[in-house]
C-alpha angles and dihedrals in degrees: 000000000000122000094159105152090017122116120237126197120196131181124200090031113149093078146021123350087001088059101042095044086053087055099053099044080050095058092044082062102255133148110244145213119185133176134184138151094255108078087188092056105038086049087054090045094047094046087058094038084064092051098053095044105029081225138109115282110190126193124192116175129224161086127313094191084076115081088197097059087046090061090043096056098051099052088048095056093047090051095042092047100023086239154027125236107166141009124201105197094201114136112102136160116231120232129205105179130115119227086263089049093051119115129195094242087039081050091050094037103057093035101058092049103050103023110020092045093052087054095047102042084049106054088046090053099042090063095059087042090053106049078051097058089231147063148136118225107200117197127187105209118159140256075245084071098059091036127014123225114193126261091038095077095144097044088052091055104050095042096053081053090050076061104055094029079062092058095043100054088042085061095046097042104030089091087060101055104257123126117212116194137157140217117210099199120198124213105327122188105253133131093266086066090047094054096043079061101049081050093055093055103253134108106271103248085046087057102047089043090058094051081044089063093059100063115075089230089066094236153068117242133248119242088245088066095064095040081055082057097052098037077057099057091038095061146064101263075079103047089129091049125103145132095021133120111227114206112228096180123105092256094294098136093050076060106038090213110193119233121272121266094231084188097049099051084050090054097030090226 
């Protein structure tokens, strides 16, 4: 997978999955744009973005719920770089609130960043891809899109839209030449996931060990192995690929595991 020369957009980079997915594109050779909410670390993740690849890595901080930044950040890239080849649509907010919890600013909250900046940033992006011939649009939906667990009502919702929203842009794009696919991770091993088991009230590898235990495959996923997923859809091993959601999940959908009871496994009820 060589995109060496190609231009990558991608977007929640400054941690997790969004780190690991910029370097990779960086070590397959490729120019990068990055963005994030944390200026210290995407500068951090862009400077070693530019030793892997030898090539430009560009960060520009804000916020996608904006469409205006959106906007904003595509025509930047392609200014910057003279061109877009792909976009990975990855930063998303995490939501732990039943229906009943649900407020209308958590609703809207949760919903612009990981539903309404996917569509903005993609719409933006498809234009330049278009008048190129050519393009990979890259989502990171949720295994919650696919199956729902409960107290995460919101997240659920807008993942499953990142999904279809997926389908939908691969029927309106794929004449001119743009592929739009999703990935739907499982539980993958971040800090996000630490910290939701300190939370919980257990050591940290315990912990891990225990939302391994869900998945058939015995184990959570590194970030790199989603990356590897991405890198995959965006290239052109998949040139024949589009509209279509790949599990990266340890099975756990073909499964439709609940969430763990921290509470219970501390008390042992």
């Amino acid at each position: 997978m060589d995109f060496k020369d190609r231009v990558v957009l991608v977007t929640g980079a400054t941690a997790g999955i969004g780190a690991a997915t910029a370097r990779a594109f960086a070590e397959a050779g490729a120019r990068l744009a990055i963005t994030g909410r944390n200026a210290e670390r995407g500068a951090e993740v862009a400077a070693e973005a530019e030793r892997l690849s030898g090539a430009e890595a560009w960060f520009l901080a804000g916020d996608l719920a904006d469409s205006d930044f959106c906007v904003r950040l595509i025509d930047e890239t392609v200014a910057r770089f003279g061109r877009l080849d792909v976009l990975v649509n990855n930063a998303g907010a995490k939501d732990r609130k039943s229906l009943f919890e649900t407020t209308d600013a958590h609703w809207a909250h949760v919903m612009a960043v990981n539903l309404n900046a996917v569509f903005y940033l993609s719409r933006a992006a498809a234009h330049q891809m278009k008048a190129q011939g050519s393009g990979a649009i890259v989502n990171n939906a949720s295994e919650l899109g696919i199956h729902a667990e409960p107290g995460k009502f919101t997240y659920c919702v807008a993942k499953a839209g990142v999904i279809h929203m997926t389908r939908a842009m691969a029927l309106d794009l794929g004449a001119g030449g743009v592929r739009v696919n999703a990935v739907a991770p499982g539980d993958i091993r971040t800090e996000m996931m630490e910290s939701k088991v300190r939370d919980g009230g257990m050591a940290v590898e315990e912990g891990v060990a225990l939302i391994g235990r869900r998945a058939p495959i015995g184990r959570v996923a590194r970030p790199e192995e989603v990356a590897s997923a991405i890198l995959f859809l965006a290239s052109d091993a998949a040139s024949y690929i589009t509209g279509a959601t790949l599990a990266v999940d340890g099975g756990t959908t073909a499964t439709g595991l609940p969430d763990i009871d921290w509470k219970s496994q501390r008390t042992g009820a």
